[in-house]
MMTF fields as JSON, N, C-alpha, C and O atoms, coordinates in Angstrom:
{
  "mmtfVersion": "1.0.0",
  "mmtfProducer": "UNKNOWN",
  "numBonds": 335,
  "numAtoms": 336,
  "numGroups": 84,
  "numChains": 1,
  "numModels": 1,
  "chainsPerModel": [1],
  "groupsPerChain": [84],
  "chainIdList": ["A"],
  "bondAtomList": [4, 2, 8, 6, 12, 10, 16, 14, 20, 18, 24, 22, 28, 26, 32, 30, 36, 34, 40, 38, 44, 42, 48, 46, 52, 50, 56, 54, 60, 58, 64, 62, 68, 66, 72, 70, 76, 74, 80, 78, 84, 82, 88, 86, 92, 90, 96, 94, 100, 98, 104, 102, 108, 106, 112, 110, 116, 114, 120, 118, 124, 122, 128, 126, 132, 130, 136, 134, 140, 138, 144, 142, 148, 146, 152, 150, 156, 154, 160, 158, 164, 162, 168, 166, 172, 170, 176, 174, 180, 178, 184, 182, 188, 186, 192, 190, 196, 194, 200, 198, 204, 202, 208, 206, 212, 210, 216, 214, 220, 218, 224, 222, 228, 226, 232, 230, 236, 234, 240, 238, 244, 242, 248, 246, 252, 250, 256, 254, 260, 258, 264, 262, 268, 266, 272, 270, 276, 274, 280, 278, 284, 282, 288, 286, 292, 290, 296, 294, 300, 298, 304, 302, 308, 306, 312, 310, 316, 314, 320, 318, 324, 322, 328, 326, 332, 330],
  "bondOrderList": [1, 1, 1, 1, 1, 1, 1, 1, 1, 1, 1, 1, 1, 1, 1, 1, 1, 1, 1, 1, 1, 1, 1, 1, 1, 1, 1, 1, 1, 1, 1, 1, 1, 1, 1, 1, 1, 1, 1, 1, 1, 1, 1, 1, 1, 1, 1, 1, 1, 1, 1, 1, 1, 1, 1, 1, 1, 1, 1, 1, 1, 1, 1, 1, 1, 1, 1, 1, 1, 1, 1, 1, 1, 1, 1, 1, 1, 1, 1, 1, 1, 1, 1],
  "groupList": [{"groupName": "UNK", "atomNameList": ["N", "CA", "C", "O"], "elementList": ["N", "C", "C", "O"], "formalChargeList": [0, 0, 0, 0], "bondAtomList": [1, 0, 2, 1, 3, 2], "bondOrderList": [1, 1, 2], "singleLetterCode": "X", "chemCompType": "L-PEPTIDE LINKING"}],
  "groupTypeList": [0, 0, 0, 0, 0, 0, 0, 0, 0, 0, 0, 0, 0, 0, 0, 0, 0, 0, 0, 0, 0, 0, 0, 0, 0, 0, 0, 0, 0, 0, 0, 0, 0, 0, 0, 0, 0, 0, 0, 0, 0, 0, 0, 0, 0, 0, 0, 0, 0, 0, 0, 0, 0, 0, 0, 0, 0, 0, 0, 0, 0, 0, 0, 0, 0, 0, 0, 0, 0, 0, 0, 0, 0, 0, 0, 0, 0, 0, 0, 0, 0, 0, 0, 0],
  "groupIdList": [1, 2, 3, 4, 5, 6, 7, 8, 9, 10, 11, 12, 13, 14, 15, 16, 17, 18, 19, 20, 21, 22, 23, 24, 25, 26, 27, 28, 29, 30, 31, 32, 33, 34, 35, 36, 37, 38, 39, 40, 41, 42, 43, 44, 45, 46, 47, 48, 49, 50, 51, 52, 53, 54, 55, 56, 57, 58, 59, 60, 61, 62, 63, 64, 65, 66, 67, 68, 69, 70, 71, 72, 73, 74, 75, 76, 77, 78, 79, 80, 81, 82, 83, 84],
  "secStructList": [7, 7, 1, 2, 2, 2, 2, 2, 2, 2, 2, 2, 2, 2, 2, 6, 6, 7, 7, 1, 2, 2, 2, 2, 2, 2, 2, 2, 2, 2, 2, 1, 7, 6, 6, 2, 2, 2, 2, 2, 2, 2, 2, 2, 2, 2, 2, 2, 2, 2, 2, 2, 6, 7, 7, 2, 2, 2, 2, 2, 2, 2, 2, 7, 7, 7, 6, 4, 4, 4, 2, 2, 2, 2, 2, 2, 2, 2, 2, 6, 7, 7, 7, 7],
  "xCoordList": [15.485, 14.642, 14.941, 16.09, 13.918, 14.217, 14.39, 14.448, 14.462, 14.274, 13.265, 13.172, 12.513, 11.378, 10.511, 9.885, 11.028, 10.884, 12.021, 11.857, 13.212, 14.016, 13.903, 14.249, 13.041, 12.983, 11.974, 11.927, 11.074, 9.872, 10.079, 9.49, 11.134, 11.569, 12.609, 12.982, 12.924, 13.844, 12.583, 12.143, 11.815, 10.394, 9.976, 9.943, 9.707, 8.769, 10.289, 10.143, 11.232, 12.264, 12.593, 13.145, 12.372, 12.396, 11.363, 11.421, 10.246, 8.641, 9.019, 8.057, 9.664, 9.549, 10.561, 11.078, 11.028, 12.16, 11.67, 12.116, 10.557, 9.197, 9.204, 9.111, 9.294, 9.357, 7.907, 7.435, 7.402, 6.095, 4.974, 4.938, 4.35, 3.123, 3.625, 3.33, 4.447, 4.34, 5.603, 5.757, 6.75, 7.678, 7.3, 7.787, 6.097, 5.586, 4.631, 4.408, 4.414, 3.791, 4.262, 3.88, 5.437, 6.684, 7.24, 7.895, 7.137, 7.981, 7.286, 7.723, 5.999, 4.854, 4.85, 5.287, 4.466, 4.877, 6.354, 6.476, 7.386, 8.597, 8.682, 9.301, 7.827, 7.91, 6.811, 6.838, 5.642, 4.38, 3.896, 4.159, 3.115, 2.278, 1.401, 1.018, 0.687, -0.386, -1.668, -2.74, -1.579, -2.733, -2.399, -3.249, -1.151, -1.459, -1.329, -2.127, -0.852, -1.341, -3.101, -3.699, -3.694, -5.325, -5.686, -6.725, -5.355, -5.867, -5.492, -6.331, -4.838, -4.488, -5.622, -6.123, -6.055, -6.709, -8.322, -9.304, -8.228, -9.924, -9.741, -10.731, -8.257, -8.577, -8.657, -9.006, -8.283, -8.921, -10.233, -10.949, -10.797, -12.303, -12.682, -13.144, -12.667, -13.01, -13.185, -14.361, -12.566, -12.453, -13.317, -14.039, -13.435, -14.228, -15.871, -16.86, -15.777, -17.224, -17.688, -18.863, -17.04, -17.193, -17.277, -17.856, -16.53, -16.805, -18.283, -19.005, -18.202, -19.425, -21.231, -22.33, -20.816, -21.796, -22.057, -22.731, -21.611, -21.958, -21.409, -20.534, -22.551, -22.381, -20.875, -20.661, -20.247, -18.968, -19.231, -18.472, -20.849, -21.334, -21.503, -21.077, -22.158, -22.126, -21.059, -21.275, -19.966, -18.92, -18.537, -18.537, -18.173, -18.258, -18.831, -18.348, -19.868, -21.068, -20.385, -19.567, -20.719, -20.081, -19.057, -19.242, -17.907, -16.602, -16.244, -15.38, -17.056, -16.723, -15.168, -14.346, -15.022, -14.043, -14.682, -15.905, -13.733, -13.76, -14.588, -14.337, -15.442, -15.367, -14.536, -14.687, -13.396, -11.846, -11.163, -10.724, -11.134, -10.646, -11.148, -10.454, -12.772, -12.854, -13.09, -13.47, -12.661, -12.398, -11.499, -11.733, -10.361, -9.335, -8.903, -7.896, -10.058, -9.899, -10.865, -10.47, -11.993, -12.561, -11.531, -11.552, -10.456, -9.675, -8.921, -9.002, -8.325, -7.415, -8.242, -7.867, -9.08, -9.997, -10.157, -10.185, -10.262, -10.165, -8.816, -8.743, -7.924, -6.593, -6.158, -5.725, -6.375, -6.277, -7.422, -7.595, -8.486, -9.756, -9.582, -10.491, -8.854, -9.01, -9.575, -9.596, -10.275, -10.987, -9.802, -8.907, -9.997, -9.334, -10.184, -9.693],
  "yCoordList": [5.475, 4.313, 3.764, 3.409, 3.672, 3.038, 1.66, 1.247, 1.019, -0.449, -1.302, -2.077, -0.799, -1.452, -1.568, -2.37, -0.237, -0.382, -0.96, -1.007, -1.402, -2.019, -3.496, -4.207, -3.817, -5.138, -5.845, -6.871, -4.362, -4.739, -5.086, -6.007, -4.181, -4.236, -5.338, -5.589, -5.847, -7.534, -8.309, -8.403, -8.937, -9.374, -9.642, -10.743, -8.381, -8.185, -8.849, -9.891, -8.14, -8.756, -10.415, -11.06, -10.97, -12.65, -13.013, -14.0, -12.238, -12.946, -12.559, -12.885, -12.206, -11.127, -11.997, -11.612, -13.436, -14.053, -15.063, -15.643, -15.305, -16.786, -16.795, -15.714, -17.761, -17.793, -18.705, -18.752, -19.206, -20.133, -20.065, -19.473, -20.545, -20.427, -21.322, -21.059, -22.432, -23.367, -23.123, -23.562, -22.119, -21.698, -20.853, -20.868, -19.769, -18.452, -19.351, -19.102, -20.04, -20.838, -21.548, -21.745, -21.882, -22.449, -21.477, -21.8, -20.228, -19.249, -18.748, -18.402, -18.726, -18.175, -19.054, -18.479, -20.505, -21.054, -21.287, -21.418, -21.344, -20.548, -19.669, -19.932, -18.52, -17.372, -16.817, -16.024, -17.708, -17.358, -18.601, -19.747, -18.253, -19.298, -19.725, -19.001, -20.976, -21.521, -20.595, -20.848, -19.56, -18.988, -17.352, -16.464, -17.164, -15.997, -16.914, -16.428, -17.501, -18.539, -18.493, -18.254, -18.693, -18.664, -17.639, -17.697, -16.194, -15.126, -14.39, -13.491, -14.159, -13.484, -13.971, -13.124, -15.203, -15.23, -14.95, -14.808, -14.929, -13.925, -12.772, -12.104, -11.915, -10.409, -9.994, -8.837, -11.06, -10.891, -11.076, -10.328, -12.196, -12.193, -11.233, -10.374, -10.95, -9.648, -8.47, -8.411, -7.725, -6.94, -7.635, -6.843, -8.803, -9.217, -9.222, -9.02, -9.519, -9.178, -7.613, -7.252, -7.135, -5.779, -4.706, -3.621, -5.387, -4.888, -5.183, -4.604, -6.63, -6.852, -5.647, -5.248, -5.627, -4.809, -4.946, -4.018, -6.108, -6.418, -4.804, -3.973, -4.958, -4.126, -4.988, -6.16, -3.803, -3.974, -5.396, -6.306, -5.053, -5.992, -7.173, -8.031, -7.6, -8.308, -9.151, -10.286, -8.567, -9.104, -9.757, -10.979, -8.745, -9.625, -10.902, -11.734, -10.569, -11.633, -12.936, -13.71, -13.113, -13.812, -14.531, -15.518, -14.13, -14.603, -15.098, -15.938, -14.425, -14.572, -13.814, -14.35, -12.49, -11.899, -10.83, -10.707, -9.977, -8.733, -7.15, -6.846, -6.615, -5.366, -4.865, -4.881, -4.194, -3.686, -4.304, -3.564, -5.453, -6.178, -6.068, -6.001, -6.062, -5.878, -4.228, -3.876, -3.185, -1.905, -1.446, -0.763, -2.02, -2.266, -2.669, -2.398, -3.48, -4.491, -2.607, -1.979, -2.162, -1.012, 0.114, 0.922, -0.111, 1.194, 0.711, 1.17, -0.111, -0.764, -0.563, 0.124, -1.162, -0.767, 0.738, 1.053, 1.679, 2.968, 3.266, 3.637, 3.177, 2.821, 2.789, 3.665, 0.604, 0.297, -0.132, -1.351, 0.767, 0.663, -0.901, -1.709, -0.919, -1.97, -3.017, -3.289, -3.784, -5.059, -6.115, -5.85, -7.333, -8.374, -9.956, -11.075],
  "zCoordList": [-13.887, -13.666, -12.271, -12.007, -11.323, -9.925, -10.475, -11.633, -9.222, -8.947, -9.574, -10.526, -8.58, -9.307, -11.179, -11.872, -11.221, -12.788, -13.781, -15.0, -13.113, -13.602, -13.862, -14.805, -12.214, -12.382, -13.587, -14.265, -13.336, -14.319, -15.588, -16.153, -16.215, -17.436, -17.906, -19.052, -16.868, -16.895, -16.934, -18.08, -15.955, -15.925, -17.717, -18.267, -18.326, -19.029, -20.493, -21.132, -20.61, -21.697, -21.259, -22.151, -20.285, -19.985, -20.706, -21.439, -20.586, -21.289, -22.854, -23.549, -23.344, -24.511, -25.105, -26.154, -24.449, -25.206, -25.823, -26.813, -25.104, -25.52, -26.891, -27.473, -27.482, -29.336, -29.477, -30.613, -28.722, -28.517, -27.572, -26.493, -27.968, -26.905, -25.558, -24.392, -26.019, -25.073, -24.188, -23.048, -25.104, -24.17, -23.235, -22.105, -23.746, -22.791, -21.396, -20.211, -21.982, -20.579, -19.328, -18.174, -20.246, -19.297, -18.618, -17.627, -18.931, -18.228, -17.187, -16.09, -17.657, -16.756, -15.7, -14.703, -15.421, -14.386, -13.838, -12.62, -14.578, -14.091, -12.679, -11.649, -13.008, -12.107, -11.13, -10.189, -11.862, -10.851, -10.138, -10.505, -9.015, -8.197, -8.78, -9.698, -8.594, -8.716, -8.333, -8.883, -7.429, -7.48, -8.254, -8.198, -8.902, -9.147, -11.175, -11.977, -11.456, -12.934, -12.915, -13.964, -11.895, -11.415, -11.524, -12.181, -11.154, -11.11, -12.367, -12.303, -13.42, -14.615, -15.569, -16.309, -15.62, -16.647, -16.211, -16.941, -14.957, -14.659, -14.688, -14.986, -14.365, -14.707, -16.042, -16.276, -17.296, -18.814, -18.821, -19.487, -18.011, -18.309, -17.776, -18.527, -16.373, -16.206, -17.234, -17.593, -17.693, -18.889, -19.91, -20.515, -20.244, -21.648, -21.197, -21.901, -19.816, -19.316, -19.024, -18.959, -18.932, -18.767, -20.325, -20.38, -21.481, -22.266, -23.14, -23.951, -22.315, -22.947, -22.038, -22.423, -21.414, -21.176, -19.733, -19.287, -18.631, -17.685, -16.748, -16.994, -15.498, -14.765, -13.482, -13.176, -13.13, -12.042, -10.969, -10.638, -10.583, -9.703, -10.049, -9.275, -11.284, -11.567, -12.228, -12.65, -12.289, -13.103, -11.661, -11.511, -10.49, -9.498, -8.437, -7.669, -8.823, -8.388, -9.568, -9.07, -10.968, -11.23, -11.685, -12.397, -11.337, -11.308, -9.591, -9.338, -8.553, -7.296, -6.836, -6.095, -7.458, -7.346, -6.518, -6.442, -5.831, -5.073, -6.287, -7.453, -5.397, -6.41, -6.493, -7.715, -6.342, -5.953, -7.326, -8.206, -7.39, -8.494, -9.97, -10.984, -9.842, -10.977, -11.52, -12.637, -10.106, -10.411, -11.501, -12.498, -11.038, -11.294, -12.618, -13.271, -12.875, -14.916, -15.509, -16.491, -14.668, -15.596, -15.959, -16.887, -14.764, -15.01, -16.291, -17.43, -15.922, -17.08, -18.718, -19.668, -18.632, -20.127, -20.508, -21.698, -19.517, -19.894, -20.412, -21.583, -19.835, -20.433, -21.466, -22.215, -21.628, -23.279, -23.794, -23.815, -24.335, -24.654, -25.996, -26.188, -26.377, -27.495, -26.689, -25.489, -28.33, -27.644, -28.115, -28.918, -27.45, -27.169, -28.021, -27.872]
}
């Protein structure tokens, strides 16, 4: 395991200690910025718009996100196809 997947796996067992909703939130601003707290919960919508049927462009057009970004949520759904 490099580095970086080490850190990941500390990262991910800190979140994995949350016993609450309201502790996992606390942790989340804990460790993230104000604009990346902003950006996680559009790359879920992203995906929920996309499963819903919207085309790439338009998911971009309305969220006002990058196409790149919401490339990125299609790959991911190929991935973990489950719905949410």
């Amino acid at each position: 395991m490099n580095t970086d997947d080490a850190l990941l796996d500390e990262f991910v067992d800190f979140l994995l200690r949350a016993k609450t909703k309201p502790e996992m939130a606390s942790r989340l601003h804990a460790i993230l910025t104000p604009a990346e707290l902003r950006e996680l919960p559009k790359r879920l919508k992203i995906t929920r718009l996309l499963q819903e049927g919207l085309t790439q462009r338009e998911v971009a057009k309305r969220l006002g996100v990058g196409i790149a970004t919401v490339t990125r949520g299609a790959k991911a759904l190929q991935e973990f196809p489950e719905k949410r």
